[in-house]
Structures are given as C-alpha cells and as structure tokens.
C-alpha positions as CSV (number, residue, x, y, z in Angstrom):
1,X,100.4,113.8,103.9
2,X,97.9,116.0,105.3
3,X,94.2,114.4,106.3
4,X,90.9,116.6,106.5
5,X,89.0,114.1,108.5
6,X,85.2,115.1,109.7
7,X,82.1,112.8,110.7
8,X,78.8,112.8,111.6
9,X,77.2,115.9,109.2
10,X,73.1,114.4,109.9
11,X,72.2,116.4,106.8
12,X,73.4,119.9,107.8
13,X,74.3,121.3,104.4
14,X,74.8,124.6,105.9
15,X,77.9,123.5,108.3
16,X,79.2,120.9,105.8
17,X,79.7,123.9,103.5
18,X,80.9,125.7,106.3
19,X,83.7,122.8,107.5
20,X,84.8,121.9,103.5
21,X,85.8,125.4,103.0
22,X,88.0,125.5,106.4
23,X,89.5,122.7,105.4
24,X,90.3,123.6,101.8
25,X,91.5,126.8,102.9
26,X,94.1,125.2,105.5
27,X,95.0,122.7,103.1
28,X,94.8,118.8,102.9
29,X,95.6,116.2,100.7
30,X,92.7,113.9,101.4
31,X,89.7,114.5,102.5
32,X,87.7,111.8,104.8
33,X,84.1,111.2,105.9
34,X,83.1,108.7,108.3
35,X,79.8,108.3,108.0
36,X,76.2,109.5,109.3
37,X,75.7,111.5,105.9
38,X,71.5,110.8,106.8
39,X,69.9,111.1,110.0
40,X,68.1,113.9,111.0
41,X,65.1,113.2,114.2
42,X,63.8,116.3,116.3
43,X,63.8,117.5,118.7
44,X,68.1,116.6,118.9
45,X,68.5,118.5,115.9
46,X,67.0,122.2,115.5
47,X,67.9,123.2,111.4
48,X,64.9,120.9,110.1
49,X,64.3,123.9,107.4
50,X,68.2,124.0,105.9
51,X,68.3,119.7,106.0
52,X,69.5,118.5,103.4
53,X,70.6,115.1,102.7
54,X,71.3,114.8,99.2
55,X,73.1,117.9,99.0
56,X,75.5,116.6,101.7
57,X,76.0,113.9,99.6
58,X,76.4,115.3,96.3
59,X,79.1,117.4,97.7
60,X,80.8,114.5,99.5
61,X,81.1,112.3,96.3
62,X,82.9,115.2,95.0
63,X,85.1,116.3,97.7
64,X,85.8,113.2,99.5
65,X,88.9,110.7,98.9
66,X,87.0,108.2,101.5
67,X,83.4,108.0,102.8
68,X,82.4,105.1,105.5
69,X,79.2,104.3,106.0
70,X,77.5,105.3,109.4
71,X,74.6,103.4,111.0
72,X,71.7,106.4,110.2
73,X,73.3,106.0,106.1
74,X,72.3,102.2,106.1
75,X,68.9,103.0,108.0
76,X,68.3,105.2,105.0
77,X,69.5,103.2,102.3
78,X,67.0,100.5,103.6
79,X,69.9,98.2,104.8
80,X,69.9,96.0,107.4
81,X,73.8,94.9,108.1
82,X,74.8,91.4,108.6
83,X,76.1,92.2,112.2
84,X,79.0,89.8,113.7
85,X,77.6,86.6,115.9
86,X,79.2,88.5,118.9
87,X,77.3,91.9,118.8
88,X,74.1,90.2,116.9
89,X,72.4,89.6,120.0
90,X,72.8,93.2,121.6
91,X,70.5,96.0,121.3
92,X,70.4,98.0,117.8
93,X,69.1,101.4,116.9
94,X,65.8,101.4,115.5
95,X,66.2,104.9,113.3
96,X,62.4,105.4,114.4
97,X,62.7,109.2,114.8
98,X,64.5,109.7,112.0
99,X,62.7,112.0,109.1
100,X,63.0,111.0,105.0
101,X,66.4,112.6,104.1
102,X,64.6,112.5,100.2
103,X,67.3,110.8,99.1
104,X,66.9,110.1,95.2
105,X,67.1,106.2,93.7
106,X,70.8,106.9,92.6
107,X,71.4,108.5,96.0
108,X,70.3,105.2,97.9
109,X,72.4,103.4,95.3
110,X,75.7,105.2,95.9
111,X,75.2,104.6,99.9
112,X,74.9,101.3,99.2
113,X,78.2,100.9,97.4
114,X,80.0,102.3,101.0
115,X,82.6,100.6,102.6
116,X,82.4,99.7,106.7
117,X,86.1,100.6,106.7
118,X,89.0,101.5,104.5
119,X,92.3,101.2,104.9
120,X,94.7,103.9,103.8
121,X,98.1,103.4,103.4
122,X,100.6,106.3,104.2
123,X,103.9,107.4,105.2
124,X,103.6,106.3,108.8
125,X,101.8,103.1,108.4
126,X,98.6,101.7,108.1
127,X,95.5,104.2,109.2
128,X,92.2,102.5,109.4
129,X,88.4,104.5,108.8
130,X,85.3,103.6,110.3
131,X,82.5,104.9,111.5
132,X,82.8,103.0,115.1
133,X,84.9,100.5,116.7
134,X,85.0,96.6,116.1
135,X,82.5,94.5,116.0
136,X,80.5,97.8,115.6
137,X,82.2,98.9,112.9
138,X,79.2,100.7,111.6
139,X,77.8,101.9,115.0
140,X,74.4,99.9,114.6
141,X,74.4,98.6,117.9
142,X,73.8,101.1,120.7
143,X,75.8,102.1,123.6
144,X,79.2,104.5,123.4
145,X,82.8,103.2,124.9
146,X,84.5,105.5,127.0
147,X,87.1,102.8,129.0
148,X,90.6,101.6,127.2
149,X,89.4,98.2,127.8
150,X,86.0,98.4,125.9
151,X,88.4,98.8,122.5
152,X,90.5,95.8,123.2
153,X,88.7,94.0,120.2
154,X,89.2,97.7,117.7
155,X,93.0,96.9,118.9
156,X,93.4,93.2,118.0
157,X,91.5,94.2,114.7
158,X,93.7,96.7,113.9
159,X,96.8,94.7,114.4
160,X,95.0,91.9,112.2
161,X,94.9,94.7,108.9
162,X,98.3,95.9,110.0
163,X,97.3,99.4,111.6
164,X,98.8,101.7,113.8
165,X,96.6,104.4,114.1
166,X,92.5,104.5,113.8
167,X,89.7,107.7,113.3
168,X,86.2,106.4,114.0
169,X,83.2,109.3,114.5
170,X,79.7,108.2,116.2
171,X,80.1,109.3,119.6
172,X,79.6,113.1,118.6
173,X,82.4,114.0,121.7
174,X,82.8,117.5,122.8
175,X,86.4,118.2,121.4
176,X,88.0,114.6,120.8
177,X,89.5,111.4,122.4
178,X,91.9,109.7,122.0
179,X,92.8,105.7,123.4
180,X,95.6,103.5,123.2
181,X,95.2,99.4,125.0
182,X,96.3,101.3,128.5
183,X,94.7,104.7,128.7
184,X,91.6,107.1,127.2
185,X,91.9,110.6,127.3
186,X,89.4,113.1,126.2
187,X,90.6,116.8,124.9
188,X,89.2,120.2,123.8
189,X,89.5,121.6,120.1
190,X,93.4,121.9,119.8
191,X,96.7,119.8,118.8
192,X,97.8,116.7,119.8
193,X,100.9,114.9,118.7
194,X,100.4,111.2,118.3
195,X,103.6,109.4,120.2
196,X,101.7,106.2,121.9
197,X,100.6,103.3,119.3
198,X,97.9,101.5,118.6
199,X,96.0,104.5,118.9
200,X,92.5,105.3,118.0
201,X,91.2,109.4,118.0
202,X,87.5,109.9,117.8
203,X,86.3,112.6,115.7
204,X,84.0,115.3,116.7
205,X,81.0,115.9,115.1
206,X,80.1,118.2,112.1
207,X,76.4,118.6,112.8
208,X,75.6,121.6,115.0
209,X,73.8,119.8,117.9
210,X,74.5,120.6,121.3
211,X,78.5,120.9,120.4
212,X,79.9,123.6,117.9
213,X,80.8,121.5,114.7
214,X,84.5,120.4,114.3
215,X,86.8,118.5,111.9
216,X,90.7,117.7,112.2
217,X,93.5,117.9,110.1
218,X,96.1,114.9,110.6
219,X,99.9,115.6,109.3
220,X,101.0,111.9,108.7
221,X,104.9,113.0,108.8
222,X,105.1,114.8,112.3
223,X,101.7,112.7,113.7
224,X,100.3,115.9,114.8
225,X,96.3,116.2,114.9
226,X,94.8,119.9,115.0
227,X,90.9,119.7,115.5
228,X,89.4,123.2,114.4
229,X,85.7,124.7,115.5
C-alpha cells in the first residue's frame, strides 16, 4: 500500500494543486492530510492574492482518504478544543494574525466533523495520523519537540492504539525527521527505509514559506519513505 502523505497547505491553493498532481502522477493508494487546511497571517506567508481556503478544502474532501485537524483549522472553525489536564495549563496559540480564510457555513461545518487522529490499519501494522504529538495531538499548545525524550508520551500513546509507526506535520521542518524512544534524526528531501520501531516521521510542509513545499510517499510493504520537493 502506497501512502501520499502532505501537511500544513495554510491556504496555498496554488502549491496544493501543484503537490496533488505529483502525487497522482507517482502513484498512491491513499492520500493523507494532516491538518492546517486554514491559516494564513503576513508577513510569514507572501501569496496573500492566490489564498484560498475553501478551495484547499474543496479539493481535499475530494482527494483525500484521511484529513486531521490542525490547530489554525479549529481556530477557524471557531473551536476551542478540550485540551488534556496535563497540557491545559501551558501556553496556546492565540491565531491573532491569522486573516478570514472565507470559509462558507458548510465549510466550517465539515472542519468540524475532523478527527484529532485516525488510525489506519495496513499491511505492516497499525499507522497512526495527527497533526502533532500526544497530549498535543492537534498542535494547540505552542512550542516544537526536537529531543527523543520530549515524545516519550506520543510513544506510550501509540503502544496504547497498537501502533508501530506515526506521521504528524506542524513543525514545517526543512526536509523531515524522524524519532524512535532512543534517537531523533533530521534528513533532506530523499528516501529513508523505516527498520527502527516505534517510530514517528514528521512531514514537511506544503505551504511555500521559507521551505520549498514537500509531501512523502510511504510504501507499507518495503517501509521505505521518499519525500519529494
């Protein structure tokens, strides 16, 4: 089973266009989002004239096997997560400088319907989706982890749903990483084969910030990841 996994678009319907073609051309049989749909702020972002929020949408609802909710999708859905007792104390994002994405009524409806996570069952095991790592499953709370032991609890919640492997976007890394309990490795845009579990890989992003956009391809027989520009 082949998995087109991509993250992060912050209403670039330009690059999302872009990204679903490569992907469709190299072949997949599911496609994945991982959240962050919504959230456009300058000056981070410099397309403010090709934005377009619902589009992304509207093509992801028709493309997509899986779509997670991020933290900038909730913000614009007017949602305000019920946040685990251990992270509900910590500093959240505030979404102050991001602009309307427009969505339409039935748009905030459907982003309202989205998961924090999904399972997906497949040849190898058990692969878990989510925008970030447990307790911040949607990213709310600020702050990135870049140390094995900062994903301890992502570890013991994996082994609690029975998985072995775990994509998560937010961070928007150059390239990807990739961390299992006793090491975190970061990589350029290339392949990987996954030998060490638990493992989690975090996805690059497909907005074109500061980073070209990206989006991987996982091969769930030979565990080999490929992240393309």
């Amino acid at each position: 089973m082949h998995l087109a996994i991509l993250s992060d678009i912050h209403e670039d319907y330009e690059n999302l266009l872009k990204i679903v073609a490569k992907a469709e051309a190299r072949g997949f049989d599911k496609l994945i989002c991982l959240g962050d749909i919504s959230g456009f702020s300058l000056p981070y972002y410099k397309y403010e004239k090709s934005r377009n929020a619902s589009a992304c949408l509207t093509l992801l609802r028709e493309k997509c096997d899986i779509i997670i909710v991020g933290n900038h999708d909730l913000h614009a859905a007017g949602i305000d997560p019920e946040l685990p007792d251990i992270i509900k104390c910590q500093d959240t994002w505030q979404h102050e400088l991001d602009l309307d994405p427009g969505y339409s009524e039935e748009d905030i409806s459907f982003l309202a319907t989205l998961p924090f996570y999904d399972i997906l069952t497949t040849p190898m095991g058990n692969i878990l989706f989510s925008h970030y790592i447990y307790p911040n499953l949607t990213g709310f709370v600020k702050g990135l982890n870049s140390r094995e032991k900062e994903f301890q609890a992502h570890f013991a919640f994996m082994r609690e749903h029975n998985c072995s492997l775990s994509f998560t976007g937010h961070a928007h890394p150059k390239g990807f990483y990739k961390v299992h309990p006793r090491g975190f490795k970061h990589y350029r845009n290339r392949g990987i084969k996954i030998t060490t579990f638990p493992a989690l890989i975090g996805i690059p992003p497909a907005t074109r910030n500061q980073y070209q956009r990206s989006f991987g391809i996982f091969d769930t027989i030979s565990r080999k990841l490929q992240v393309f520009k």
